[in-house]
mmCIF file of the N, C-alpha and C atoms, coordinates in Angstrom:
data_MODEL
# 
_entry.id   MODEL 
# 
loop_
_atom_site.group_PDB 
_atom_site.id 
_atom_site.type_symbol 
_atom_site.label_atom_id 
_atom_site.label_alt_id 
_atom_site.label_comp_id 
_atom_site.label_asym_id 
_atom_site.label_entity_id 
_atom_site.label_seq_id 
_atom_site.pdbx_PDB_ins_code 
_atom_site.Cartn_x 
_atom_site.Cartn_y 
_atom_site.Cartn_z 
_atom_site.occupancy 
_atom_site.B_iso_or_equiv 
_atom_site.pdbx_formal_charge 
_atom_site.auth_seq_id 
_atom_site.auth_comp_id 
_atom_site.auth_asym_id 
_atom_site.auth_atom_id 
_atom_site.pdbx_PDB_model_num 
ATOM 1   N N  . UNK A 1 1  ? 116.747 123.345 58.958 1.00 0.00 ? 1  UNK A N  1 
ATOM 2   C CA . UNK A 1 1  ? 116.108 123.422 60.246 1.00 0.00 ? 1  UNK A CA 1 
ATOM 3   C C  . UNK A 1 1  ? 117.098 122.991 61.327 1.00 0.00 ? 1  UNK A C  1 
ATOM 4   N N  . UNK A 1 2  ? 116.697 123.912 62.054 1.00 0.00 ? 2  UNK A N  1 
ATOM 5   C CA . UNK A 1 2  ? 118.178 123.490 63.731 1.00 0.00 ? 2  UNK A CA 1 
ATOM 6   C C  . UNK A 1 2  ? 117.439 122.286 64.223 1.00 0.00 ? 2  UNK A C  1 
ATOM 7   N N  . UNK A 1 3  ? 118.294 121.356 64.917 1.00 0.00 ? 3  UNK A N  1 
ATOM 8   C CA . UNK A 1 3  ? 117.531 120.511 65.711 1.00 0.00 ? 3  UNK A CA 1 
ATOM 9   C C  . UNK A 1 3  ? 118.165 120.507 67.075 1.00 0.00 ? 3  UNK A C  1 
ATOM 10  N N  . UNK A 1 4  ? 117.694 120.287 67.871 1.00 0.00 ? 4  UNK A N  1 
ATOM 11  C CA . UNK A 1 4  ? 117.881 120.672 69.687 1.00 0.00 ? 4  UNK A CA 1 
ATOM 12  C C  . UNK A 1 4  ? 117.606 119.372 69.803 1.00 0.00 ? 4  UNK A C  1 
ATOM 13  N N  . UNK A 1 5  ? 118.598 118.529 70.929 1.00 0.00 ? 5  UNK A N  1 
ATOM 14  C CA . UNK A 1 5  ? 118.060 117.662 71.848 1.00 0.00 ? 5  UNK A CA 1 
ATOM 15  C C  . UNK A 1 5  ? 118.267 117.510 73.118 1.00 0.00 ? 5  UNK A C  1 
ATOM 16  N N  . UNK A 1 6  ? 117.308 117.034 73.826 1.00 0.00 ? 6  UNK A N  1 
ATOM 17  C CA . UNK A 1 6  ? 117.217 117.471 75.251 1.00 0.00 ? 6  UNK A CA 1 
ATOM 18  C C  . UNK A 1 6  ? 117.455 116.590 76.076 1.00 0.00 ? 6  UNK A C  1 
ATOM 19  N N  . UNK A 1 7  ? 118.298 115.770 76.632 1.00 0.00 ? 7  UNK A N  1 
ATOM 20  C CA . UNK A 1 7  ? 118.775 114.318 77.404 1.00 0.00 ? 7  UNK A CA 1 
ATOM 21  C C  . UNK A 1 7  ? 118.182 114.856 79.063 1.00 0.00 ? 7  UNK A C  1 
ATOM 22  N N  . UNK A 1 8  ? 116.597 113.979 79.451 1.00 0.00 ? 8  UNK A N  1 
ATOM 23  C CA . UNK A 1 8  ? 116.602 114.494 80.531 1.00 0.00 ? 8  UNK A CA 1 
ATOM 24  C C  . UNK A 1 8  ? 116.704 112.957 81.999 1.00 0.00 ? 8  UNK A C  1 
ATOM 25  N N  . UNK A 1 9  ? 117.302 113.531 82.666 1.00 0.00 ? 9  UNK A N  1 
ATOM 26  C CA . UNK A 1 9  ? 116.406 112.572 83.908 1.00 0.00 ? 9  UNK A CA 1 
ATOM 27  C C  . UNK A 1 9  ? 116.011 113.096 84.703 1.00 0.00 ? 9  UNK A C  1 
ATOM 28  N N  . UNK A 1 10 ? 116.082 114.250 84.690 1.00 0.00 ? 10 UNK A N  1 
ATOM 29  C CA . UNK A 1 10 ? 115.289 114.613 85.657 1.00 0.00 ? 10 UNK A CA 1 
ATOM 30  C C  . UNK A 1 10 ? 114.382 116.240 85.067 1.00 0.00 ? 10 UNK A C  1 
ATOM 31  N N  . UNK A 1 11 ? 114.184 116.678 85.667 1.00 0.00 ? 11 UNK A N  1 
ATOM 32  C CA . UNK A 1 11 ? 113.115 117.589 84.732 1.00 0.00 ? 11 UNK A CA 1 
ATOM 33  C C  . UNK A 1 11 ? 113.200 119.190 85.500 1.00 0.00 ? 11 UNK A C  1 
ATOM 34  N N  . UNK A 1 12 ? 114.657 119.744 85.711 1.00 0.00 ? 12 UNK A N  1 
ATOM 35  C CA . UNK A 1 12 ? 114.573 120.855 86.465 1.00 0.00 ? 12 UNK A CA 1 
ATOM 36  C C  . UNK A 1 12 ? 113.633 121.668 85.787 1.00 0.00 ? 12 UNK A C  1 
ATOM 37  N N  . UNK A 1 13 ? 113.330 122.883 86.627 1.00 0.00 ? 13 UNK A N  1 
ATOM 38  C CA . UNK A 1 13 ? 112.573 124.146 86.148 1.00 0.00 ? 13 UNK A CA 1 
ATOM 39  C C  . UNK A 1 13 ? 113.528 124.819 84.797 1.00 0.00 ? 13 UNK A C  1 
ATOM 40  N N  . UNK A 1 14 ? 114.592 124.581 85.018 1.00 0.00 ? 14 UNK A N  1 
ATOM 41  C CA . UNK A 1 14 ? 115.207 125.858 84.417 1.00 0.00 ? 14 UNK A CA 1 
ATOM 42  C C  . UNK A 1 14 ? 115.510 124.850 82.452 1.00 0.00 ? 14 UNK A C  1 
ATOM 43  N N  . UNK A 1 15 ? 115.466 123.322 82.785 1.00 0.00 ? 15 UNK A N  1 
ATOM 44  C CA . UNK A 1 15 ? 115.135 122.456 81.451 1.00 0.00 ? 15 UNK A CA 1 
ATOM 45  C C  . UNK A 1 15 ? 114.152 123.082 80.765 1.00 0.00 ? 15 UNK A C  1 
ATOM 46  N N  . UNK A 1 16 ? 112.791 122.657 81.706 1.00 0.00 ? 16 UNK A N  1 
ATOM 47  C CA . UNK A 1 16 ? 111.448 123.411 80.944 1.00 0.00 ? 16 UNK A CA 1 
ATOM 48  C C  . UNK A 1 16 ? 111.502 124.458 79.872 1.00 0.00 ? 16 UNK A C  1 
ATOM 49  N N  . UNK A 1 17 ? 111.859 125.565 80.846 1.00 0.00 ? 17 UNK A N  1 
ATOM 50  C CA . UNK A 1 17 ? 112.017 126.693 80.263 1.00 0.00 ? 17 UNK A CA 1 
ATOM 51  C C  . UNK A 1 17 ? 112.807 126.937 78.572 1.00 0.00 ? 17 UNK A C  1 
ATOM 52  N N  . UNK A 1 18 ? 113.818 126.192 78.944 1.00 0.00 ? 18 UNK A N  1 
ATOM 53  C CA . UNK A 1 18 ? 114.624 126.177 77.780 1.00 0.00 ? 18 UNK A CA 1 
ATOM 54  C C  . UNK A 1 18 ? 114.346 125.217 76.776 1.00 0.00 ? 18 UNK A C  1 
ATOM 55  N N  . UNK A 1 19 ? 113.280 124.456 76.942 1.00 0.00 ? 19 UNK A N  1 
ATOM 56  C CA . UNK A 1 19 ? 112.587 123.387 76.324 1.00 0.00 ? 19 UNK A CA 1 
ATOM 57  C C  . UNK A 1 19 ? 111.499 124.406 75.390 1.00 0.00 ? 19 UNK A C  1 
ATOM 58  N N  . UNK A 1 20 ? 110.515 124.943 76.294 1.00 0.00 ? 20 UNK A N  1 
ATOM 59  C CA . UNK A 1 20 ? 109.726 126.125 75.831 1.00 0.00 ? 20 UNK A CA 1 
ATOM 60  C C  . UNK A 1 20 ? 109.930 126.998 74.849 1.00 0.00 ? 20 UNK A C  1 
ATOM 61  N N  . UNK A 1 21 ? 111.580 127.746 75.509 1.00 0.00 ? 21 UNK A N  1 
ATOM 62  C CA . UNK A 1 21 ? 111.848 128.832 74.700 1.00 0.00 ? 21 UNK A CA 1 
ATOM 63  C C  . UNK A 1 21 ? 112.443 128.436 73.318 1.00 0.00 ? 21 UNK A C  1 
ATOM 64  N N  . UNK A 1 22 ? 112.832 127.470 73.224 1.00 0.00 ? 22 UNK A N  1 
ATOM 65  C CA . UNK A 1 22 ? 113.366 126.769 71.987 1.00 0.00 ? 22 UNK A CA 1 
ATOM 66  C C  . UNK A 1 22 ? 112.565 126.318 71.123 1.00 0.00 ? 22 UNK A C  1 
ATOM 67  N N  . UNK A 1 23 ? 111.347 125.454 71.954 1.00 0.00 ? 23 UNK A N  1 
ATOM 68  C CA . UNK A 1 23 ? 110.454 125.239 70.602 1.00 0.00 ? 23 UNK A CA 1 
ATOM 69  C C  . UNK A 1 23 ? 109.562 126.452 70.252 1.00 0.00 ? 23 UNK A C  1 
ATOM 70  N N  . UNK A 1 24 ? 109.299 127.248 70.587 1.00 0.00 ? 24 UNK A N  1 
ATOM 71  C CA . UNK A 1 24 ? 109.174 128.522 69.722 1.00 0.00 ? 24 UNK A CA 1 
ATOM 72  C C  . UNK A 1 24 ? 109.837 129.269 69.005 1.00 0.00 ? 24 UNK A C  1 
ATOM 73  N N  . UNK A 1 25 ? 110.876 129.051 68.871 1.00 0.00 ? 25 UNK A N  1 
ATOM 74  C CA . UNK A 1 25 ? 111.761 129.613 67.642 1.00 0.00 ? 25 UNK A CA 1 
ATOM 75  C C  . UNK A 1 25 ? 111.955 129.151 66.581 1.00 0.00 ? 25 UNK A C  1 
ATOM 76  N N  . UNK A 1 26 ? 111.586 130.036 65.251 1.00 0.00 ? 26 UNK A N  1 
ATOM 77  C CA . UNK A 1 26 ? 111.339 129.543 63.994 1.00 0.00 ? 26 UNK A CA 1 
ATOM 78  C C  . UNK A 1 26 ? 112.507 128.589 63.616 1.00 0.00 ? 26 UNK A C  1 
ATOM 79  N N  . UNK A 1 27 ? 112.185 127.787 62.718 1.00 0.00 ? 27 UNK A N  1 
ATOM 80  C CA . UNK A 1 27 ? 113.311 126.736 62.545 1.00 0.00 ? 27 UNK A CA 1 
ATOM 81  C C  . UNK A 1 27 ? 113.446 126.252 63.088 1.00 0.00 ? 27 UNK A C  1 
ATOM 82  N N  . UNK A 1 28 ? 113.168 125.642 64.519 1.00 0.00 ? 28 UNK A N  1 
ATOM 83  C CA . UNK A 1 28 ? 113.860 124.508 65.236 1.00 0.00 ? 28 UNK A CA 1 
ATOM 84  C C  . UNK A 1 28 ? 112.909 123.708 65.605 1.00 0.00 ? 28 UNK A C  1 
ATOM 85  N N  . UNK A 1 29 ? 113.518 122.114 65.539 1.00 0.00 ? 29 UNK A N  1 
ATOM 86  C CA . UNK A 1 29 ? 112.916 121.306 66.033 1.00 0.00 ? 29 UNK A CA 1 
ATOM 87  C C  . UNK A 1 29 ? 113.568 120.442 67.573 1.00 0.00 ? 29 UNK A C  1 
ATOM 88  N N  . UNK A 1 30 ? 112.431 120.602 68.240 1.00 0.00 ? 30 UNK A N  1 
ATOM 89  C CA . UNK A 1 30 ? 113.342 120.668 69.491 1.00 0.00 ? 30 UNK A CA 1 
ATOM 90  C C  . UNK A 1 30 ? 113.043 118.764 69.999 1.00 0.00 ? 30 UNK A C  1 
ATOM 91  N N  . UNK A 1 31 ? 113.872 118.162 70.625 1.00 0.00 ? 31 UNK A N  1 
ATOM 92  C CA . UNK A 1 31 ? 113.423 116.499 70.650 1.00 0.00 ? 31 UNK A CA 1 
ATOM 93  C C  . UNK A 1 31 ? 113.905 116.576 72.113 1.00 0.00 ? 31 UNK A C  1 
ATOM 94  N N  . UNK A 1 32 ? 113.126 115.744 73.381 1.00 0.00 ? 32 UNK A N  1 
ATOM 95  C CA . UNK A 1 32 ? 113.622 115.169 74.548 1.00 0.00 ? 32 UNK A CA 1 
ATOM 96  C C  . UNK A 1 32 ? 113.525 113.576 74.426 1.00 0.00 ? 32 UNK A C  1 
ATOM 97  N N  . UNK A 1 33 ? 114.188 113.707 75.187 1.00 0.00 ? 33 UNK A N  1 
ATOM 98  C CA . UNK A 1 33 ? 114.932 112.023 74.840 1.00 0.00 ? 33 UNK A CA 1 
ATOM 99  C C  . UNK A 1 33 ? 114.852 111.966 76.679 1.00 0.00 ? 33 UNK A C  1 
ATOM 100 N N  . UNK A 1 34 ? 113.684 110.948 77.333 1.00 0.00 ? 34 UNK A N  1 
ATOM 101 C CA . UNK A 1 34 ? 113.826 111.112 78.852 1.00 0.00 ? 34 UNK A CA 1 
ATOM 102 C C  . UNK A 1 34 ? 114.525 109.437 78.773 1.00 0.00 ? 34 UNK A C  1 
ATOM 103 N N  . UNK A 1 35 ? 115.702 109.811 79.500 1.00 0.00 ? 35 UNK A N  1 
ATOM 104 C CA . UNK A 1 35 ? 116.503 108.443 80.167 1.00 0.00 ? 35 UNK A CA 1 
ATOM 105 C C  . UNK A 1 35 ? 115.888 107.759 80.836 1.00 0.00 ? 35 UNK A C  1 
ATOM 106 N N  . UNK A 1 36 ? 116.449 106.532 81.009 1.00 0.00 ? 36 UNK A N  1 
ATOM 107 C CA . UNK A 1 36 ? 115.732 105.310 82.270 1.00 0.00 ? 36 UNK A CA 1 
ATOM 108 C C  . UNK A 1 36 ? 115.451 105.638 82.816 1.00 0.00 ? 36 UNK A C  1 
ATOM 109 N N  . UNK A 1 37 ? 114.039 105.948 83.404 1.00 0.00 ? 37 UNK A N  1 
ATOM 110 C CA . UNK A 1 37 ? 113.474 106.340 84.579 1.00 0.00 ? 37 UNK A CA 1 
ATOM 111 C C  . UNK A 1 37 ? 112.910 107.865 85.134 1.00 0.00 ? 37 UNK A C  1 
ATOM 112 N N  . UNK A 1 38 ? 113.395 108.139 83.951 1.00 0.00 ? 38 UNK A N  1 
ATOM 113 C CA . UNK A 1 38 ? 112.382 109.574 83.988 1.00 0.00 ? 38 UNK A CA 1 
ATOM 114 C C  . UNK A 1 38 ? 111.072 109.948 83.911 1.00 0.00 ? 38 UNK A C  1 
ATOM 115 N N  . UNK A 1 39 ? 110.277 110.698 84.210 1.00 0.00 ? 39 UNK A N  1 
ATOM 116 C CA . UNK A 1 39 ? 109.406 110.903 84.023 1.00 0.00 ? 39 UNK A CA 1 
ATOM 117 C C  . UNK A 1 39 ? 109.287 111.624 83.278 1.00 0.00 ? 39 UNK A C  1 
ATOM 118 N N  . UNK A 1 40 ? 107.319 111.771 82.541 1.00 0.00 ? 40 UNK A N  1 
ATOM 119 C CA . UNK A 1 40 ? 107.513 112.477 81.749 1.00 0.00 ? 40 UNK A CA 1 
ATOM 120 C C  . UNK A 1 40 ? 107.177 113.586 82.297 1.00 0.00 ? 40 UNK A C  1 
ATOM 121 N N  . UNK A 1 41 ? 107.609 115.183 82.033 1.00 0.00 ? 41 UNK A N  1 
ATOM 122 C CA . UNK A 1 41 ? 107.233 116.541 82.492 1.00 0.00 ? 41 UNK A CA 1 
ATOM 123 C C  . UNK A 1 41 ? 106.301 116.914 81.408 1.00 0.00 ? 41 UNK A C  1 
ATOM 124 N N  . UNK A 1 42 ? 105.738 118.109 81.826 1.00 0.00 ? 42 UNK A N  1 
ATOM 125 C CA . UNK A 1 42 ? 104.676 118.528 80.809 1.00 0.00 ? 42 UNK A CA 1 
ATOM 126 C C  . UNK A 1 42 ? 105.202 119.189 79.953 1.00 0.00 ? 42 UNK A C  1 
ATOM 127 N N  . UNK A 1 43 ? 105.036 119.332 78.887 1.00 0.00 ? 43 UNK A N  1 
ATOM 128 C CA . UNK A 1 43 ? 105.950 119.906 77.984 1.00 0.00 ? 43 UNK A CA 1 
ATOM 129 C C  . UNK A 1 43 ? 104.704 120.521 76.697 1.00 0.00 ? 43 UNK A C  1 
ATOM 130 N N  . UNK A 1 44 ? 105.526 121.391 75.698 1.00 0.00 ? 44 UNK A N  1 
ATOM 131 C CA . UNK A 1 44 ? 104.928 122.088 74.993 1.00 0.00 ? 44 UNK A CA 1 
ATOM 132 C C  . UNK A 1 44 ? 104.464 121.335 73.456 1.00 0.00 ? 44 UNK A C  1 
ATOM 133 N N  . UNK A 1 45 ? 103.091 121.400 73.110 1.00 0.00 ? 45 UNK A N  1 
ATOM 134 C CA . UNK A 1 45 ? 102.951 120.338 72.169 1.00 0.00 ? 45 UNK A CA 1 
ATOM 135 C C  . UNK A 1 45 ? 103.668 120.393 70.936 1.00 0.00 ? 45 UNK A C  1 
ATOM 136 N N  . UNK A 1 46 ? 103.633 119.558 70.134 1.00 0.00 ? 46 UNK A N  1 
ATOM 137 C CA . UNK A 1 46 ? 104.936 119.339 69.244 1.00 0.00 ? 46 UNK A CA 1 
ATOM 138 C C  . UNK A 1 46 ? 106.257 119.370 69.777 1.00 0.00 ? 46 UNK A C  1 
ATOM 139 N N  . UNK A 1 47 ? 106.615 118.497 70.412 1.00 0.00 ? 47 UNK A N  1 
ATOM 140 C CA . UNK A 1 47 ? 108.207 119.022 71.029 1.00 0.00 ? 47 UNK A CA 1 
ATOM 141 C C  . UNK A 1 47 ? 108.339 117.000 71.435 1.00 0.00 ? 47 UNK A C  1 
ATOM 142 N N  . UNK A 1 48 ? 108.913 116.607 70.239 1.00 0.00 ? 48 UNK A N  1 
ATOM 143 C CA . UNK A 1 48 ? 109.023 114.943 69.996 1.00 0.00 ? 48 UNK A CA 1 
ATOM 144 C C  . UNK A 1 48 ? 109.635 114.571 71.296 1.00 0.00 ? 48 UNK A C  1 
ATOM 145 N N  . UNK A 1 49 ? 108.738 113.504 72.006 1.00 0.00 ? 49 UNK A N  1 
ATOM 146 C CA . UNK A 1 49 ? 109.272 112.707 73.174 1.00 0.00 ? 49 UNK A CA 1 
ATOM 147 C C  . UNK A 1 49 ? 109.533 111.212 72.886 1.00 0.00 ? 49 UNK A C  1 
ATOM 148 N N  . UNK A 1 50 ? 111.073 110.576 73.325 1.00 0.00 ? 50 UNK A N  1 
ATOM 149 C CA . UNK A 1 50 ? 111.388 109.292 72.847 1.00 0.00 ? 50 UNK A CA 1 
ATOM 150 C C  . UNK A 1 50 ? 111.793 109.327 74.439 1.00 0.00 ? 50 UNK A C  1 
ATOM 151 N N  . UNK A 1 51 ? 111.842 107.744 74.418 1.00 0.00 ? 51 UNK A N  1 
ATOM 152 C CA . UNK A 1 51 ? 111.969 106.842 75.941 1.00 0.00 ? 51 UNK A CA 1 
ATOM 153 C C  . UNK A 1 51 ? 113.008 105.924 75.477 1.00 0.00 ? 51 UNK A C  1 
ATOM 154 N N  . UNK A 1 52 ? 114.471 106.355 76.532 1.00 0.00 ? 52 UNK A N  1 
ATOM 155 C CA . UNK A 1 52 ? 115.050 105.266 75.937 1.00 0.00 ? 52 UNK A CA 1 
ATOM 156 C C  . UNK A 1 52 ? 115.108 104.279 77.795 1.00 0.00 ? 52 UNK A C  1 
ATOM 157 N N  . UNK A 1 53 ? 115.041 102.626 77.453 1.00 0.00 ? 53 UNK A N  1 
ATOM 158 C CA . UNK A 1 53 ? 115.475 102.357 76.501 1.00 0.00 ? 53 UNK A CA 1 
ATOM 159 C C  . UNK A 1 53 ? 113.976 101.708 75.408 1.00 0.00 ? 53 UNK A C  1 
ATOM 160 N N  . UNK A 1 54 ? 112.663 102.564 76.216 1.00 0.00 ? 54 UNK A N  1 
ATOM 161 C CA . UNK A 1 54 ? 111.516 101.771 75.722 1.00 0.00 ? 54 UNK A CA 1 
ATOM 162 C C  . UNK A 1 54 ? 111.418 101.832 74.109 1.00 0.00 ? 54 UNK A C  1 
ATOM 163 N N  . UNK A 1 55 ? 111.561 102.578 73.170 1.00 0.00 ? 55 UNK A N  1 
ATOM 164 C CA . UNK A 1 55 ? 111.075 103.227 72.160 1.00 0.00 ? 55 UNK A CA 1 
ATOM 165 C C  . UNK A 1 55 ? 112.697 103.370 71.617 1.00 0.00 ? 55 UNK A C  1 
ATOM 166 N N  . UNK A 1 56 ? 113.366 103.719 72.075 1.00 0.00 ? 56 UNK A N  1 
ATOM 167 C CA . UNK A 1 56 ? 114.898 104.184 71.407 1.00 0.00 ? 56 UNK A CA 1 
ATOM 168 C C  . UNK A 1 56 ? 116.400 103.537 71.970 1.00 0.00 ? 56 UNK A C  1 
ATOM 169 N N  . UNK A 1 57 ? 116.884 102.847 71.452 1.00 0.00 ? 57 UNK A N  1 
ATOM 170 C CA . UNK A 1 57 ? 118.052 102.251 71.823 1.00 0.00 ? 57 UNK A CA 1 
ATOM 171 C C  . UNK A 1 57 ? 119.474 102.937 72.029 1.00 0.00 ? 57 UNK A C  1 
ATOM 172 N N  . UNK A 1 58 ? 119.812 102.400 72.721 1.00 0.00 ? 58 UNK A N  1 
ATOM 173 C CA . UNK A 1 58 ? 121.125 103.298 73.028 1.00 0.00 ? 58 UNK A CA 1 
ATOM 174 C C  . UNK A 1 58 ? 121.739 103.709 71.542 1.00 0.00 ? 58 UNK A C  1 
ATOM 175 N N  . UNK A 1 59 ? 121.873 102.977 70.373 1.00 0.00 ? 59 UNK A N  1 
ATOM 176 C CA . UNK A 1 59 ? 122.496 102.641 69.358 1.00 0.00 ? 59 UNK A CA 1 
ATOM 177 C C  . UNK A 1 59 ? 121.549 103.965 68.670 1.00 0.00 ? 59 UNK A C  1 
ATOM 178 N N  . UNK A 1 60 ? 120.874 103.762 68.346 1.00 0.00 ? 60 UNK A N  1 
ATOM 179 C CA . UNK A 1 60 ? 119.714 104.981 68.364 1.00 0.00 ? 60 UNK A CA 1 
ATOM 180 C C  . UNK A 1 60 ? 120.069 106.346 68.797 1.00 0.00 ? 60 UNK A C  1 
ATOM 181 N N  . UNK A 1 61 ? 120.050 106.999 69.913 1.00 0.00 ? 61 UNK A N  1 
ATOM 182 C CA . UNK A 1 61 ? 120.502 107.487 70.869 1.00 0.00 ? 61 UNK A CA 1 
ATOM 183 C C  . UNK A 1 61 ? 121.264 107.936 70.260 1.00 0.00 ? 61 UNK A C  1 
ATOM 184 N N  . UNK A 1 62 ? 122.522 107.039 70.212 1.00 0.00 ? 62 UNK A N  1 
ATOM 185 C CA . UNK A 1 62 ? 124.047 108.186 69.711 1.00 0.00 ? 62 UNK A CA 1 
ATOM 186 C C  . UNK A 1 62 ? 123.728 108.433 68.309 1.00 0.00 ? 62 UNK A C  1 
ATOM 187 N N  . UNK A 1 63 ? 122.783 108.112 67.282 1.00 0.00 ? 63 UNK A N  1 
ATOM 188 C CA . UNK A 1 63 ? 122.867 108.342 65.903 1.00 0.00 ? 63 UNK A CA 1 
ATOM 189 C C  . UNK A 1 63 ? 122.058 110.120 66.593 1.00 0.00 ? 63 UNK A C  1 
ATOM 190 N N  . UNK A 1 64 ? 121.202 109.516 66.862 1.00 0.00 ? 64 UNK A N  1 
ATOM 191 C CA . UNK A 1 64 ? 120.472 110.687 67.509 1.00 0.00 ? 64 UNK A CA 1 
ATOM 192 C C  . UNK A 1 64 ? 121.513 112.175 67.708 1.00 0.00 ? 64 UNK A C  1 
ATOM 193 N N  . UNK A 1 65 ? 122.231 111.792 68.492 1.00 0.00 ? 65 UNK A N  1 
ATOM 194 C CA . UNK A 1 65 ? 122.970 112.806 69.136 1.00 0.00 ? 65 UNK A CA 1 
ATOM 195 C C  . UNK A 1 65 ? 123.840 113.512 68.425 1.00 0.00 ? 65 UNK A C  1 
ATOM 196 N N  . UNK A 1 66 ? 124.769 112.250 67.016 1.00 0.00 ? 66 UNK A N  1 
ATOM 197 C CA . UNK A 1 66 ? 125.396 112.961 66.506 1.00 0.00 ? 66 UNK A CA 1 
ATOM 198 C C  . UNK A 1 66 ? 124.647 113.768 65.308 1.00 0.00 ? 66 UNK A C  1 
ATOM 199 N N  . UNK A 1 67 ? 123.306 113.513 65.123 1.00 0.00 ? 67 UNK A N  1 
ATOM 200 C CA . UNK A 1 67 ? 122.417 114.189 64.022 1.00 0.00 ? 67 UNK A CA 1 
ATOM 201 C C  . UNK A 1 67 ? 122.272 115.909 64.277 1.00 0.00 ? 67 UNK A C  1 
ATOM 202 N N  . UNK A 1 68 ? 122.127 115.773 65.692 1.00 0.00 ? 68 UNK A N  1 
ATOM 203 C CA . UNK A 1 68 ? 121.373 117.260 66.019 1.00 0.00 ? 68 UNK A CA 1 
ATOM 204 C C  . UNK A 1 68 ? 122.599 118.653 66.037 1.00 0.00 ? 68 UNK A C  1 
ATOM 205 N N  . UNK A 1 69 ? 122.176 119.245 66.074 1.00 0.00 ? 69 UNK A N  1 
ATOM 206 C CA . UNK A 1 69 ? 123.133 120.478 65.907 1.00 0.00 ? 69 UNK A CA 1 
ATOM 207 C C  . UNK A 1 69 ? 123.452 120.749 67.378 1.00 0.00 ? 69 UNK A C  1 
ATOM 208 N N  . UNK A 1 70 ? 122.615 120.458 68.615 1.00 0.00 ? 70 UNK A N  1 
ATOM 209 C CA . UNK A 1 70 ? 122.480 120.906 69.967 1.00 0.00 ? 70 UNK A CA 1 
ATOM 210 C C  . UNK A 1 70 ? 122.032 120.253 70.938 1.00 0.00 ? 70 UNK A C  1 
ATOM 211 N N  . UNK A 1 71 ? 123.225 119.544 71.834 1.00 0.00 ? 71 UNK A N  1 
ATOM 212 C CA . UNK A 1 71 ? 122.603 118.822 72.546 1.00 0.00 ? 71 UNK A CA 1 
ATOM 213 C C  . UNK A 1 71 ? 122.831 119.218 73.714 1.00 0.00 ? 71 UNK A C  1 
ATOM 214 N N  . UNK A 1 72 ? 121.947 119.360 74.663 1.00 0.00 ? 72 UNK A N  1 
ATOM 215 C CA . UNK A 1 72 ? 121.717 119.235 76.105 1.00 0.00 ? 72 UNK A CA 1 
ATOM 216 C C  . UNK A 1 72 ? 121.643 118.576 77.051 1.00 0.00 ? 72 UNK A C  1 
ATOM 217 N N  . UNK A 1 73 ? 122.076 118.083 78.405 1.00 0.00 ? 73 UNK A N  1 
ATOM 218 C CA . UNK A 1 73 ? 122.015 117.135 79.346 1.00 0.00 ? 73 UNK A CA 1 
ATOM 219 C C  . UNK A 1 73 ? 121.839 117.718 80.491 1.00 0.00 ? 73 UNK A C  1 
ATOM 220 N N  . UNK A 1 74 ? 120.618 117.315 81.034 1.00 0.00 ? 74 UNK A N  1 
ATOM 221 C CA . UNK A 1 74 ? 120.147 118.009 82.278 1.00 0.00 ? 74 UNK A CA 1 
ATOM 222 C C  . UNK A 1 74 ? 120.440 116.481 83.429 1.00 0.00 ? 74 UNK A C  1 
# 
């Protein structure tokens, strides 16, 4: 299974989208990870939301990052 992750702070339109179009594609599991102070955007169900640093530690974070096949930073 692919895994996608999505580093947001802020929540453009054009994130969404590619948030969307990703977790509908077979095989992938898509994860946002909203930074200090982000909010959360509405997003598509099943599509794992972690808060760092509430829920996920920086230390976390980079295991995170180097796990996934695809990472993104909006």
């Amino acid at each position: 299974m692919r895994r996608t992750l999505h580093l947001l702070k802020d929540a453009p339109g054009a994130a969404l989208a590619a948030i969307e179009r990703q977790h509908r594609e077979p095989d992938t599991r898509v994860t946002v990870v909203l930074l200090h102070g982000a909010a959360v955007p509405s997003l598509p169900r099943g599509v794992a939301v972690r808060h760092v640093p509430r829920d996920l530690g920086y230390g976390e974070l980079l295991e995170l990052i180097f796990e996934s096949d695809q990472v993104i930073s909006w």
